[in-house]
N, C-alpha and C positions, 0 to 999 in steps of 0.2 A: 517897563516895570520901574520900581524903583533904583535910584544907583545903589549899584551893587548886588542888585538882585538879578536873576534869570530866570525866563518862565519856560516850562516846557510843558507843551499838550501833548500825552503820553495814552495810545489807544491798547487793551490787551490784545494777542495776537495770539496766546495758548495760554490753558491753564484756567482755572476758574475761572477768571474773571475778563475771560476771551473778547472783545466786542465792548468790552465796556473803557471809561477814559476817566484819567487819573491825571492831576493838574501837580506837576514834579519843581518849586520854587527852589532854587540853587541860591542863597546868600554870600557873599566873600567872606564875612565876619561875623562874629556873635556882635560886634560893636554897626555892622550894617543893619541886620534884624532891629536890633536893638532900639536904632533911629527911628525905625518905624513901626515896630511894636513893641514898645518896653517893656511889657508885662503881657503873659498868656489873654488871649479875648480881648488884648485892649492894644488899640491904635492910638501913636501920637497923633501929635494938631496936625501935623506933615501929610502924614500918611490918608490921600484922601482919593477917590477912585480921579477926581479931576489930572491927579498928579501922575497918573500910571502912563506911562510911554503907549502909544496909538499898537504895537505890537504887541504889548500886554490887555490892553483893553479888550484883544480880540476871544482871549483867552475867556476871560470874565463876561463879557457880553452876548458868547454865541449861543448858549445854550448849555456846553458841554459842565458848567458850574455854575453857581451861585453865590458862594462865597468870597468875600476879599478878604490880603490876608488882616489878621488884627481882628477879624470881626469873629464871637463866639462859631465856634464848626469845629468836625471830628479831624484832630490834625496830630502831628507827631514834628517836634525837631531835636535835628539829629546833628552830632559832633562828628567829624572826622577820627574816627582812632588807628590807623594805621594805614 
């Protein structure tokens, strides 16, 4: 992924959404995000799927998604508060 980032392919195991998979991106920083998506839906120049680390691509590539991040999709980010 990118520096600073972390991918995790996340499968549900109970609960609604049992059997289904959820793509869990971990950043160090709002100034890491930030590098490569400055603005919600928008990616900088950086941020290009070429640049994704081969352990990320697999993520993106298998089927389990469709989306990279920066590009418009239903997404949520989240601060640390305690």
């Amino acid at each position: 992924m990118y520096d600073g980032w972390k991918v995790r392919l996340l499968k549900g195991e109970r609960g609604e959404r049992k059997g289904e998979y959820m793509v869990l991106i971990e950043i160090d920083s709002l100034e890491a995000r930030n590098r490569f998506s400055p603005e919600p839906d928008k990616a900088s120049p950086e941020a290009t799927v070429r640049q994704i680390h081969p352990e990320g691509n697999q993520v993106f590539e298998n089927g389990y998604t469709r989306h990279v991040p920066g590009q418009a999709t239903m997404y949520n980010d989240y601060v640390e508060v305690g």
